[in-house]
C-alpha atoms as one frame of an Amber mdcrd trajectory, in Angstrom:
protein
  -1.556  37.352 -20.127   1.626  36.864 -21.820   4.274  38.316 -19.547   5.631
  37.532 -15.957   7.691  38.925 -13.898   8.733  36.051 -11.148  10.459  37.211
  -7.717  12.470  34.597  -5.598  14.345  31.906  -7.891  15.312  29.907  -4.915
  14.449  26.362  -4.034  10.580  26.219  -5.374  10.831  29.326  -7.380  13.613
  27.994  -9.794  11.570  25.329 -10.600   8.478  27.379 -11.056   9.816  29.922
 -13.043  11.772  27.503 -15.427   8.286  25.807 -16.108   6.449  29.130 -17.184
   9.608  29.759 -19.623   8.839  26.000 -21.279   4.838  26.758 -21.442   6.032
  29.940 -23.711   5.722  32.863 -21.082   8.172  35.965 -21.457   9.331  35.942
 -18.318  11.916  38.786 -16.044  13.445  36.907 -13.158  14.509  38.757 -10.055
  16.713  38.073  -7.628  19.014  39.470  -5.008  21.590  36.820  -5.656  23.573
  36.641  -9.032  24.037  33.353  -9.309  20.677  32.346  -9.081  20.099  34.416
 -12.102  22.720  33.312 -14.062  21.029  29.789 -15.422  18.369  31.980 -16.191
  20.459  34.360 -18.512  21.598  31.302 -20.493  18.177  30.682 -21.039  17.887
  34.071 -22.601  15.385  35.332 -20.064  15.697  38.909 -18.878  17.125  39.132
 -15.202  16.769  41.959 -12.466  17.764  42.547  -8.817  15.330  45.450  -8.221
  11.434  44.236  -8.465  10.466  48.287  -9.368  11.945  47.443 -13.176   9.868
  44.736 -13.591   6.326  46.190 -13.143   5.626  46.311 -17.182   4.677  42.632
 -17.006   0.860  41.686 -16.494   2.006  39.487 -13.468   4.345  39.891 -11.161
   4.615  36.272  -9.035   6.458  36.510  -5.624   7.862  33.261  -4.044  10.807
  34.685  -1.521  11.101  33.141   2.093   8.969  34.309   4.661   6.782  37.800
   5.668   9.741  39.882   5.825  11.051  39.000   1.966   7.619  39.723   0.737
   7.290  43.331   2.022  11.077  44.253   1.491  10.160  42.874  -2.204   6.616
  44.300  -2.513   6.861  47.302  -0.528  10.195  48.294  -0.011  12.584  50.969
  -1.649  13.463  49.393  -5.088   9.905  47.414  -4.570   6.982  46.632  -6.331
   5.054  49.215  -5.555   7.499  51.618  -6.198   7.622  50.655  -9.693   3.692
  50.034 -10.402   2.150  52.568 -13.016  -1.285  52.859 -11.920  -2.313  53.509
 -15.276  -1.243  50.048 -16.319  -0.959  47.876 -12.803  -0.142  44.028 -13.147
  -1.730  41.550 -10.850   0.170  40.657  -8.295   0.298  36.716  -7.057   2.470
  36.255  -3.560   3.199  32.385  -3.803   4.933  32.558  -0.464   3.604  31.476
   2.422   2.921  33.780   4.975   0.797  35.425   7.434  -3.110  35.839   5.732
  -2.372  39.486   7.697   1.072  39.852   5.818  -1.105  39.960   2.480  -3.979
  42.364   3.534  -1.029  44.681   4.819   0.770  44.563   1.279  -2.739  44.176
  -0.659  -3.208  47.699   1.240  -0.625  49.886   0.175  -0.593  48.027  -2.986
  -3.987  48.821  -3.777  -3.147  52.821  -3.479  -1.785  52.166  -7.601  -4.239
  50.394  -8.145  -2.569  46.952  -8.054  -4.675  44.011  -7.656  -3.668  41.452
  -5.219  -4.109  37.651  -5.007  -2.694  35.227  -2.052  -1.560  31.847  -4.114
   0.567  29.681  -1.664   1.741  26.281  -3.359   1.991  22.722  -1.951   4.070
  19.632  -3.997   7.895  20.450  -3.768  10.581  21.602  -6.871  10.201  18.003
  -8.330   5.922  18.963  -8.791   6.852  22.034  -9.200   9.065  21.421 -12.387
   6.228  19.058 -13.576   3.525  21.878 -13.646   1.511  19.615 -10.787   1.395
  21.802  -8.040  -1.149  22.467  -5.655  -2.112  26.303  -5.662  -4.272  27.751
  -2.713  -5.952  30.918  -3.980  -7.160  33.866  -2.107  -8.510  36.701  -3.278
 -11.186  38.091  -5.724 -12.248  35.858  -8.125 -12.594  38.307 -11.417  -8.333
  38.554 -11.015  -7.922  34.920 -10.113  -9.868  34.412 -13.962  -7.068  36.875
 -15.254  -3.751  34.917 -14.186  -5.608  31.319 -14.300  -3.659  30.597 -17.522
  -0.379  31.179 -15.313  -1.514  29.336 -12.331  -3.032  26.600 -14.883   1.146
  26.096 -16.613   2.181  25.543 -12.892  -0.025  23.326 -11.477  -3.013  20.909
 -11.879  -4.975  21.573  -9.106  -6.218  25.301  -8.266  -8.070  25.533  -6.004
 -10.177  29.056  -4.918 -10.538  29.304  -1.275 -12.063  32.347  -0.383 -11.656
  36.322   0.049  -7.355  37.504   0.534  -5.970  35.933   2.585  -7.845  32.194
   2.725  -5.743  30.654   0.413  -2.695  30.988   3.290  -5.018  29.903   5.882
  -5.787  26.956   4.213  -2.316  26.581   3.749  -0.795  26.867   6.897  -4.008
  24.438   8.292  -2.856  22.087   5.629   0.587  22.308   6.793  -0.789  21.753
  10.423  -1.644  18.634   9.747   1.135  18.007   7.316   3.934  18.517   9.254
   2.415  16.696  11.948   2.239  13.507  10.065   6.297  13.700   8.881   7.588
  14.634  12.346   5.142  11.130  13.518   6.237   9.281  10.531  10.032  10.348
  11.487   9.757   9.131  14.531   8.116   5.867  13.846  11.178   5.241  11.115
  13.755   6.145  13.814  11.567   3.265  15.954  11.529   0.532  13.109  15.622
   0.936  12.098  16.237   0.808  15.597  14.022  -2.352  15.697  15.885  -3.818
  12.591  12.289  -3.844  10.466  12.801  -2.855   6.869  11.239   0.354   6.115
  10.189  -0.614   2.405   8.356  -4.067   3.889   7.299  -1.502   6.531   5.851
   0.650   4.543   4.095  -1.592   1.946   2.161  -2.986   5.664   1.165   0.663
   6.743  -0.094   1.571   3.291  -2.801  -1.123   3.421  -3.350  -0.351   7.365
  -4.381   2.719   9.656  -1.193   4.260   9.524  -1.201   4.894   5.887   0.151
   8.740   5.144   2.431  10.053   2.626   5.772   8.808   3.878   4.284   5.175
   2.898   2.203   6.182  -0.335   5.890   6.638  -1.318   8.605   5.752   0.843
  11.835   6.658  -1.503   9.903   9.903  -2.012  10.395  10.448   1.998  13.706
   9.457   1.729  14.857  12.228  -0.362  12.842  15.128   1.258  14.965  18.219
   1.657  17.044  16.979  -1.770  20.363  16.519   0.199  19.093  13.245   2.977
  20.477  10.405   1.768  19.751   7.944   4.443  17.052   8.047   6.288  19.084
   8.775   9.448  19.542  11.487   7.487  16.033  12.355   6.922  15.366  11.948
  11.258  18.391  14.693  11.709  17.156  16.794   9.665  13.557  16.784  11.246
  14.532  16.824  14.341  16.623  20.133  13.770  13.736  21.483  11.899  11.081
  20.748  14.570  13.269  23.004  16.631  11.111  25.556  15.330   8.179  24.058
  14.616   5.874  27.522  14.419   8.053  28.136  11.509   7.801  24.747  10.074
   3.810  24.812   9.934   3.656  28.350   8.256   6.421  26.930   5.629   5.432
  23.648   5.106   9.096  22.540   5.902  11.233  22.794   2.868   8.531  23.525
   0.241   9.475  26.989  -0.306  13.121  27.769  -0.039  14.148  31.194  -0.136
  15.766  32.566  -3.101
């Protein structure tokens, strides 16, 4: 498996597909919006807006923004499917995550030309993702997760297989149950200690060696900077609290681990 066709260069995706041009894939990036394809034209890879011209490549990986992208993208005029020579179909990986129903609908219609489909939803953020560390939930038959492994293998270091289609987003959106839960908590118990005066470094170095121990104080700077634009951790409370707003959303995305392109 040598060439990839990557959908959805936004916040995750850039990241992602910028990795699989360092670990030597050819890759076609495609995106609706030109400037997101422009750093990738420097780079001297081969950029599209319609998905139907890149079907030649053995993979086709789709990270857009929510259940809506991924059947305009898959399905829709321009799409995929349109595109896909039954003859010679590429696997196709949607990295977004999204309804487990969302990919048996599009696993459907794509299987009419004879497309294989896998669910791969990814946990870690652009700085993991950059790394090749990500976390990569897999769903779907295990013969085609063997055939893109070397793919999923370049962008992260844990792959995990989690069942028939459409597990490895249920898995996901449990994980980001729980996930979510534990930064909108953690935000709260910040907004608690500053008002308190109680530094949040000391703070956190006294949680991480006590029952409240999470992510936020396994690495509190790391917290700090979530969404890549807080700079304060007033900041960081804002922003959650805006977010939680629509907290259905927020579990299914993870909050801002897969930006749109």
């Amino acid at each position: 498996m040598k060439t990839i066709t990557f959908i959805g260069v936004g916040g995750i995706g850039k990241p992602m597909a910028e990795r699989l041009i360092e670990t030597g894939f050819a890759i076609t990036v495609c995106d609706l919006n030109e400037a997101a394809l422009e750093g990738f034209r420097k780079r001297g890879a081969r950029t599209i807006s319609r998905a139907a011209e890149g079907t030649e490549a053995d993979a086709i990986l789709v990270m857009v923004a929510n259940d809506a992208q991924v059947k305009a993208a898959v399905l829709g005029p321009g799409g995929v499917l349109e595109g896909s020579d039954s003859e010679r179909p590429p696997v196709v990986a949607i990295m977004s995550s999204v309804l487990p129903q969302t990919i048996q609908d599009t696993a459907r219609e794509l299987a009419k030309e004879n497309v294989h489909t896998l669910d791969a939803p990814v946990s870690g953020g652009s700085i993991r993702a950059a790394q090749g560390e990500l976390t990569i939930m897999v769903g779907g038959d295990a013969a085609d997760l063997q055939t893109i492994r070397p793919v999923f293998d370049a962008l992260g270091n844990k792959v995990f297989h989690c069942g028939p289609l459409g597990s490895g987003e249920a898995v996901k959106i449990i994980n980001n149950i729980v996930g979510v839960a534990n930064t909108l908590i953690t935000a709260e118990a910040l907004e608690m200690a500053i008002k308190l005066g109680i530094d949040l470094k000391w703070l956190a170095d006294v949680m991480e060696t006590s029952s409240g121990r999470n992510v936020a104080t396994k690495d509190i700077e790391g917290f700090r900077s979530i969404g890549n634009e807080a700079v304060s951790y007033e900041d960081i409370l804002a922003t959650w609290r805006a977010v939680s707003e629509d907290r259905d959303d927020m579990v299914r995305r993870g909050g801002e681990d897969e930006a749109g392109p």
